[in-house]
C-alpha positions as CSV (number, residue, x, y, z in Angstrom):
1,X,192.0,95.1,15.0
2,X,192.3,93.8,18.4
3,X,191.3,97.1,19.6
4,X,187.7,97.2,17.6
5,X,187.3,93.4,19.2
6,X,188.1,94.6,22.5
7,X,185.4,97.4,21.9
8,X,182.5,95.7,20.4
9,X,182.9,92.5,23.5
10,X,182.6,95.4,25.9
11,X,179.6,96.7,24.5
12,X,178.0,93.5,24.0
13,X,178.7,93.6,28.0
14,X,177.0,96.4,28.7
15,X,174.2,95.6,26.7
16,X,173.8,92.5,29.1
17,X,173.9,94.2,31.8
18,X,171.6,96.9,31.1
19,X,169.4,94.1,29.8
20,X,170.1,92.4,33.1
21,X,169.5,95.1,35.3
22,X,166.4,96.2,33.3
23,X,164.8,92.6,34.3
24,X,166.0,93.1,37.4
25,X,164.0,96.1,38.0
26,X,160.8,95.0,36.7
27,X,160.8,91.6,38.8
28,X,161.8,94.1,42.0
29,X,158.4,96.6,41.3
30,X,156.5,93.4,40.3
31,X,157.4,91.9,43.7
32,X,156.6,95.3,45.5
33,X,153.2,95.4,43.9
34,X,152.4,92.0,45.1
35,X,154.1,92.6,48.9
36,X,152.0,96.0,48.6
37,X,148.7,94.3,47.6
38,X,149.2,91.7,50.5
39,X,149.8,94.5,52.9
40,X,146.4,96.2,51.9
41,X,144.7,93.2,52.1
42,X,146.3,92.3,55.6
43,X,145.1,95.5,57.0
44,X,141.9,95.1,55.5
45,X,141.4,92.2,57.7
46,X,143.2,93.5,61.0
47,X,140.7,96.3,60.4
48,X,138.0,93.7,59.9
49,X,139.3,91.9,62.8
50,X,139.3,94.7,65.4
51,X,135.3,95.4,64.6
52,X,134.4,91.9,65.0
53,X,136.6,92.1,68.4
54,X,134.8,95.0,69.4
55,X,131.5,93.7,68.7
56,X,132.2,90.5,70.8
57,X,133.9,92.7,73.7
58,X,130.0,94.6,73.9
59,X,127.7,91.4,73.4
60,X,130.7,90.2,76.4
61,X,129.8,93.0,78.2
62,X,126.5,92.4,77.7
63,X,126.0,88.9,78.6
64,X,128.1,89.8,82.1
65,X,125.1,92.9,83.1
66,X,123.0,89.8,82.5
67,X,124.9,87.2,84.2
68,X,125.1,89.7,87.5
69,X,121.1,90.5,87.3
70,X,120.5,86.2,87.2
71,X,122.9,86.0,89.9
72,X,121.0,88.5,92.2
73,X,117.7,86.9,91.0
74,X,119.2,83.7,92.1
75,X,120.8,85.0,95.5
76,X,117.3,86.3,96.5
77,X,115.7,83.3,95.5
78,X,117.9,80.9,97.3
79,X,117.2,83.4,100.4
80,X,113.3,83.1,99.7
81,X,113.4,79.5,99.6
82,X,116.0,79.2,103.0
83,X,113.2,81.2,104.9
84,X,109.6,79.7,103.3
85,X,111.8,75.9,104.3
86,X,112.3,77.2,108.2
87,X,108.6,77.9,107.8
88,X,107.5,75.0,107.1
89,X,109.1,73.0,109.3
90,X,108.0,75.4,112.2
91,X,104.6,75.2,111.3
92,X,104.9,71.2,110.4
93,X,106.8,70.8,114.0
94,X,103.3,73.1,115.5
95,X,100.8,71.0,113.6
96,X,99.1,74.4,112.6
97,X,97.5,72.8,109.8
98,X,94.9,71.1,112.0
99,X,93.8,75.0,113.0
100,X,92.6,75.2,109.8
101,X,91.5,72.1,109.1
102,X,89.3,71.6,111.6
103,X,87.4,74.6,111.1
104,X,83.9,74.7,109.3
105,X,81.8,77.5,107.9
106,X,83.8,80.2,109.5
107,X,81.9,83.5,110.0
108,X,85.1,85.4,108.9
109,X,89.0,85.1,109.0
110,X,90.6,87.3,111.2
111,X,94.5,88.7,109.5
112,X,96.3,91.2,111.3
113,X,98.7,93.1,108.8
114,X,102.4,93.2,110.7
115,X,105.5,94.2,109.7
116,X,108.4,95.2,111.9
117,X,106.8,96.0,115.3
118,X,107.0,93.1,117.8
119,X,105.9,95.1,120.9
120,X,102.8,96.4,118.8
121,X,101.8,93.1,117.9
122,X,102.1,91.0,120.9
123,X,100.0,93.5,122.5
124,X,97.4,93.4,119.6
125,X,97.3,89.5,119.6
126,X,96.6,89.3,123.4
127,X,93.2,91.7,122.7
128,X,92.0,89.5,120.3
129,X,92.9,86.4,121.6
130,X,90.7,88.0,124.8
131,X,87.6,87.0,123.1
132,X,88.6,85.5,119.8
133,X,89.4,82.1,121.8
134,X,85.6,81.0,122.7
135,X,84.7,81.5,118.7
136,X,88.1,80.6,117.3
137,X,86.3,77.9,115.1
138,X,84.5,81.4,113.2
139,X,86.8,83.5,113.2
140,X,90.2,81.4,112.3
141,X,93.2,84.2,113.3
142,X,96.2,84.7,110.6
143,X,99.3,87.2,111.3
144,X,100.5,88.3,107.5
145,X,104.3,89.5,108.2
146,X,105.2,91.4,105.5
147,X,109.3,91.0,105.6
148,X,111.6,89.0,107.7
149,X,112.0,90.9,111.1
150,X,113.3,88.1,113.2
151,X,110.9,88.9,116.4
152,X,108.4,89.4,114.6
153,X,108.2,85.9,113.3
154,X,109.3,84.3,116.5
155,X,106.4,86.3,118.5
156,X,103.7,85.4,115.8
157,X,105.1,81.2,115.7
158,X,104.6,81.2,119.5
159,X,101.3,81.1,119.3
160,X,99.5,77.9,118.4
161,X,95.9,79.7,118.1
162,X,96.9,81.6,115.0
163,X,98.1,80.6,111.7
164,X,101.5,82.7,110.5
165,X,101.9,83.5,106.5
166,X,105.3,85.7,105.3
167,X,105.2,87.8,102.3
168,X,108.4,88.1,101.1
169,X,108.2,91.0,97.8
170,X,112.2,91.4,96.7
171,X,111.1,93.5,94.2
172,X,112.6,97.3,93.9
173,X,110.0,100.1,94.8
174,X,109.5,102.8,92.4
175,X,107.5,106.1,94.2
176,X,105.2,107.8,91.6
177,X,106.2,111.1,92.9
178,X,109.5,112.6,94.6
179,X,109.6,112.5,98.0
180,X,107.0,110.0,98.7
181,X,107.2,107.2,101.7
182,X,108.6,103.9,100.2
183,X,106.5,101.8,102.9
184,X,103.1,103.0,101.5
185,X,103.9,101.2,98.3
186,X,105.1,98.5,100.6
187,X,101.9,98.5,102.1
188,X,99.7,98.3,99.2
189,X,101.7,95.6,98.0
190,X,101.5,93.5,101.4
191,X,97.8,94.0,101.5
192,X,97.1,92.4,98.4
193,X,99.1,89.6,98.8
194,X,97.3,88.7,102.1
195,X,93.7,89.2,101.0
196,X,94.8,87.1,97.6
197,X,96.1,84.4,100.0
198,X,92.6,84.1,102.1
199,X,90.1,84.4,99.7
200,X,92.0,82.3,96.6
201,X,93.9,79.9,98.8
202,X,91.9,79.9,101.8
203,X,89.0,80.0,100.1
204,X,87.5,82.1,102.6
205,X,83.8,84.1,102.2
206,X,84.4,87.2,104.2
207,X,87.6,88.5,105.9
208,X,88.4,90.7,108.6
209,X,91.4,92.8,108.7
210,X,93.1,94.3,111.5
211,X,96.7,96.2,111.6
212,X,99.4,95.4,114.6
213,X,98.9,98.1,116.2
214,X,94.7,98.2,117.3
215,X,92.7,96.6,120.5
216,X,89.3,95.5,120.1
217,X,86.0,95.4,122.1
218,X,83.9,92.8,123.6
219,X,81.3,92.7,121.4
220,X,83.8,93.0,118.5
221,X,83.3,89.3,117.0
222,X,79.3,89.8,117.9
223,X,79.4,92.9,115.6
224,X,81.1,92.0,112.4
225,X,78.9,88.6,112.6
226,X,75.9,90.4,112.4
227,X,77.5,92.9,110.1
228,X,78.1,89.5,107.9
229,X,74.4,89.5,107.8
230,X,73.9,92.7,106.5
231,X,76.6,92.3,103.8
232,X,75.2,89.5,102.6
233,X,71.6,90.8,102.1
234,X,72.2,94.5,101.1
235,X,75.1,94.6,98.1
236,X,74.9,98.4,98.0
237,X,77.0,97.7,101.4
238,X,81.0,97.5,100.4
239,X,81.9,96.6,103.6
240,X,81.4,97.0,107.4
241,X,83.9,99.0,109.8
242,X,84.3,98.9,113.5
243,X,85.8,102.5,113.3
244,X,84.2,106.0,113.6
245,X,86.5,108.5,112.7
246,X,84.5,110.8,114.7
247,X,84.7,108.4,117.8
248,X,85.9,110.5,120.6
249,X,85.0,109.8,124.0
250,X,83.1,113.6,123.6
251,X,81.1,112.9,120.2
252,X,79.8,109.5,121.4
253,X,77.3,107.7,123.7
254,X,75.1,105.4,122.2
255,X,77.0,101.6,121.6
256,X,74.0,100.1,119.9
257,X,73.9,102.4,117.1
258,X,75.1,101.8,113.8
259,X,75.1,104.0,110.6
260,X,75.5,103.7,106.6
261,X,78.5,106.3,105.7
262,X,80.0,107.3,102.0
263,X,83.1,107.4,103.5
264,X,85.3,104.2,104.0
265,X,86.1,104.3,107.7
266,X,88.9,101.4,107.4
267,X,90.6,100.7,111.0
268,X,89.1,97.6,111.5
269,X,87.0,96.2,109.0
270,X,84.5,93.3,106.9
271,X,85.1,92.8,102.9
272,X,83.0,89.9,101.1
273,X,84.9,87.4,98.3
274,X,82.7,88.8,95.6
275,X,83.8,92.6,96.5
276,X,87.6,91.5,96.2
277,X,87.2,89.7,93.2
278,X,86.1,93.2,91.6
279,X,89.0,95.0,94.0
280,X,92.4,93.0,93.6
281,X,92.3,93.0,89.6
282,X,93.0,96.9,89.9
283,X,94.7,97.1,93.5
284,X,96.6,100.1,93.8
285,X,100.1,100.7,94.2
286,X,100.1,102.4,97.1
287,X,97.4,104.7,99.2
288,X,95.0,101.4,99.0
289,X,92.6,103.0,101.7
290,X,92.6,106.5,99.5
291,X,91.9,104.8,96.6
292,X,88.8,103.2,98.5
293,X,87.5,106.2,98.8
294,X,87.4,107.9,95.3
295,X,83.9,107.5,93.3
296,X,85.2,105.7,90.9
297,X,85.8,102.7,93.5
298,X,83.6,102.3,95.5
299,X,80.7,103.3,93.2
300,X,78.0,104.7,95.2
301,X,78.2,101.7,97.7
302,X,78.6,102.6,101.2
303,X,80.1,101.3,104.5
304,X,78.4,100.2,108.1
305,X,80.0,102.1,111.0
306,X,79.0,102.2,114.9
307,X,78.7,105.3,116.6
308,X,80.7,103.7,119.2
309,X,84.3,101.9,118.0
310,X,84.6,98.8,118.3
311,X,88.6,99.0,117.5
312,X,91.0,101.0,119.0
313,X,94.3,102.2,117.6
314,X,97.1,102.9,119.9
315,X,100.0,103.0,117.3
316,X,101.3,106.5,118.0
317,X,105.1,105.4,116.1
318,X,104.2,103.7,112.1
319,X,104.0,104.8,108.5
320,X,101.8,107.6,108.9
321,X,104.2,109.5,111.9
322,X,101.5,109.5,114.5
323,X,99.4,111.8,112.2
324,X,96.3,113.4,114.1
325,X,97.2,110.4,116.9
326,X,96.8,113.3,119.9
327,X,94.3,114.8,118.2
328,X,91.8,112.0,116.7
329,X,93.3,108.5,117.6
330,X,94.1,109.0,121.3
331,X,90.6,110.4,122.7
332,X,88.6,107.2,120.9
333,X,86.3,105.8,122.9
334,X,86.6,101.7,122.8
335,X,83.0,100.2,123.6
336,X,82.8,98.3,126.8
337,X,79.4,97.0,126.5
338,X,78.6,93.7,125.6
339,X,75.6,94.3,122.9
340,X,73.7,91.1,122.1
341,X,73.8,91.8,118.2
342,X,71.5,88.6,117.8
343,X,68.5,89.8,119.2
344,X,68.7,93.4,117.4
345,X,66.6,93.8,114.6
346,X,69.3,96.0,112.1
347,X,66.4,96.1,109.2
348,X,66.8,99.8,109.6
349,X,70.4,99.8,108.1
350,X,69.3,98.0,104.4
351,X,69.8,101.0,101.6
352,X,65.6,101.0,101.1
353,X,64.6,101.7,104.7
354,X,67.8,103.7,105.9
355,X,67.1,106.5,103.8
356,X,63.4,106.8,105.6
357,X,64.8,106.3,108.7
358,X,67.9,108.4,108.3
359,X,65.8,111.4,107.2
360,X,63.8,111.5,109.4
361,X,66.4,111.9,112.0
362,X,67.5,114.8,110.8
363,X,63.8,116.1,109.8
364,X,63.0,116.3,113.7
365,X,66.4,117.9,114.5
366,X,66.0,122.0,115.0
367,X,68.1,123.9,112.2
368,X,70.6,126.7,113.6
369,X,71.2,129.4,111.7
370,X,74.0,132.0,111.9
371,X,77.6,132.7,113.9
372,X,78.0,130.8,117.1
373,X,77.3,127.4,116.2
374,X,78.7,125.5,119.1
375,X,77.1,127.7,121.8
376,X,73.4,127.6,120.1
377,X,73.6,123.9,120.0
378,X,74.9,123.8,123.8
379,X,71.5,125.6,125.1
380,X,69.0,123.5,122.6
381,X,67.7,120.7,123.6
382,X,67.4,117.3,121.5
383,X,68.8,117.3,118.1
384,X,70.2,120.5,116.2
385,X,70.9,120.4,112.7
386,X,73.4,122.9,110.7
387,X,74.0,123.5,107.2
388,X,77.2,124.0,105.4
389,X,77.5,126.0,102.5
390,X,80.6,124.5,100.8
391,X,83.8,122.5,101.9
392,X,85.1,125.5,103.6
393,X,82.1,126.1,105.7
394,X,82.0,122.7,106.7
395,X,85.6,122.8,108.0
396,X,85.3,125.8,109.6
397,X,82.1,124.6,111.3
398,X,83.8,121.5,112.1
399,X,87.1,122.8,113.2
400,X,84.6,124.8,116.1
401,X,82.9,121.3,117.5
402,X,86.7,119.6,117.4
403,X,85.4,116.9,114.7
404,X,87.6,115.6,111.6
405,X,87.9,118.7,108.9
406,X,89.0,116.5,106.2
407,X,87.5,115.7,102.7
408,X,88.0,112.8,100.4
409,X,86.9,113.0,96.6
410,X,84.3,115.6,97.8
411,X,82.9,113.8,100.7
412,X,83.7,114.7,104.4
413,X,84.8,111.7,106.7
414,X,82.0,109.2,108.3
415,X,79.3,111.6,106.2
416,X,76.3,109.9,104.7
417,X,74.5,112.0,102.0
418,X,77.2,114.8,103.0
419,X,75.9,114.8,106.4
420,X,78.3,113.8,109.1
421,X,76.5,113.3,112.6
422,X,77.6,113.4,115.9
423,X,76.5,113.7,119.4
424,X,77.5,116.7,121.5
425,X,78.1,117.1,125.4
426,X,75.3,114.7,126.1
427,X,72.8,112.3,124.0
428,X,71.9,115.3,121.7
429,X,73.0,114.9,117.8
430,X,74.0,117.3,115.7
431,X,74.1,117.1,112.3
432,X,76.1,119.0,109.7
433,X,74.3,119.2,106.4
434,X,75.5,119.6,102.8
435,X,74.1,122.2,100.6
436,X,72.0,119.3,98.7
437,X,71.6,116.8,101.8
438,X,68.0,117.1,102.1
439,X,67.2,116.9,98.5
440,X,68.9,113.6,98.6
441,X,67.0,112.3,101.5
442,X,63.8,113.4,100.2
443,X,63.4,116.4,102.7
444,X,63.4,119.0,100.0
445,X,60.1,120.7,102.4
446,X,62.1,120.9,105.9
């Protein structure tokens, strides 16, 4: 009986503990379910976490390319300022203001376009101080330095005749094309500032612009103020040049006269306010005096040259590597003469009597035909006339005489009508003539 007691008590123990250890189990997977949900949702948001990091670590990253650009901005700003605050206070310590304020009605200003070349310059500013002194009240002189070279700027602030302005571009240079020259754009870019500067804050009419590396002649300031004349009366005039590319002490002779070309001579040379206005909207980036000479531009208005120069350039060493210097630039003749441009009537000149007068020039000139240009002109007396048949006769024609070969948007340099003129050996004038040259003068008959 004890036995069967014994039994069923240990039973009834068992029972417990499989009743025990059943509850034990189900609390143990209903904990591990819980532990295994938190788990999921804790790597849910690590997962979360780590995107949100890296989103911040690229706006971070962000924010620092920007932080660095502002910083440069601000370094060459700061450096802009340091050097336009020296300025002033040298030209406050000068009293250059007076220059300008004192002067009334000027004729033109006078800038000469510098950059780097001290020597050039110095040389340049003692030409035109020569004779730019007794008229300095018409023709007010400005030196645009484009940059900060040191001696530059100290050569130009030693001067108290001329008023100094600094063009300070920061801005990165992109070429157009591989391979191109950096200080053309450069160039472009200085040029426009400057001209902006005189007509919009200077206010002034008409301007002259030289480079820093040209002499000019006696009559020079006589010239350009009768050529102010003429720019005011004839607006099929774009501007007026002291420069003939053809200018070489062996194609020249006569210092009084003066001719309309299609071909923008530059070197030297007259713009009005009103011809700017329509010019420095659409400036180009580079190649400005190129770009003066396509079509499109200059639009069938023309330039006033003189057969004799009234600029010289010596700058054999600049941005164009002393192209054609031996050649063309070397040889020009600088006028010597002192012309009294006031009592000259240049009524000839104006677009509706030049054509009259200018074709009948050539009219009385005596055609040559065939081979052996330069040796038929040498043994004719008075003016000879010879027509080209294309651009490559014209060159090869020209290359014999020793003139410029070169073409610009279909029109040969210093050529009015597509006839370029020159004089030969002595006062004789010969004059190369386009296919249609004639026909556009009104000579169709000759």
């Amino acid at each position: 009986m004890r036995g069967y007691k014994f039994c069923c008590d240990f039973r009834y123990l068992l029972i417990l503990a499989a009743v025990a250890f059943i509850y034990i189990q189900m609390r143990l997977f209903a904990t591990q379910s819980e532990y295994a949900d938190r788990l999921a949702a804790a790597i849910e948001a690590e997962n979360h976490c780590t995107s949100q990091t890296r989103l911040l670590i690229d706006q971070i990253s962000q924010q620092q390319g920007r932080i660095v650009a502002l910083e440069e901005q601000m370094k060459r700003q700061d450096q802009e300022c340091r050097q336009l605050r020296a300025l002033v206070q040298d030209l406050e310590s000068k009293g250059i203001k007076k220059l300008i304020g004192n002067v009334q009605m000027p004729v033109a200003a006078v800038v000469v376009m510098a950059c780097n070349r001290a020597d050039y310059l110095e040389k340049t500013i003692k030409s035109i101080l020569k004779y730019q002194i007794s008229v300095a009240p018409k023709y007010p002189l400005f030196i645009s330095q484009d940059g900060s070279h040191p001696d530059v700027r100290k050569l130009a602030l030693s001067y108290d005749q001329l008023t100094y302005m600094q063009h300070l571009d920061f801005e990165p240079v992109h070429t157009e094309r591989p391979g191109e020259l950096i200080a053309y754009y450069k160039i472009a870019r200085h040029y426009k500032w400057a001209l902006d500067q005189l007509f919009y804050k200077h206010n002034f009419s008409r301007v002259i612009i030289l480079e820093d590396d040209m002499e000019i002649a006696p009559d020079f300031f006589d010239f350009f103020e009768a050529g102010a004349t003429l720019l005011d009366r004839d607006k099929s005039i774009m501007a007026i040049s002291s420069w003939n590319d053809n200018g070489q002490m062996q194609f020249v002779q006569d210092p009084y006269a003066l001719y309309r070309s299609d071909f923008f001579p530059g070197l030297g040379w007259m713009l009005s306010k009103s011809t700017w206005d329509e010019l420095s909207p659409k400036w180009p980036k580079a190649y400005w005096d190129d770009w003066l000479r396509l079509k499109e531009n200059h639009r069938g208005r023309q330039f006033i040259r003189p057969e004799v120069c009234r600029s010289y350039n010596f700058g054999e060493h600049g941005s164009s590597l002393g192209q054609f210097f031996k050649q063309y630039l070397e040889p020009i003749k600088l006028n010597d003469v002192q012309v009294d441009w006031k009592s000259m009537d240049l009524s000839y000149l104006l677009e509706d009597n030049y054509v009259k007068h200018f074709g009948d020039l050539v009219k009385k000139a005596k055609p040559i035909h065939g081979a052996d240009a330069v040796l038929k002109a040498f043994n004719i007396d008075g003016d000879v006339r010879i027509q080209y048949r294309d651009q490559l006769d014209f060159e090869d024609i020209a290359r014999q005489f020793g003139i410029f070969e070169e073409w610009k948007d279909g029109v040969p340099r210093a050529a009015y009508k597509g006839i370029v003129v020159f004089r030969y050996q002595t006062s004789r004038r010969v004059f190369l003539v386009g296919p249609d040259s004639l026909q556009q003068l009104g000579n169709e008959d000759t």
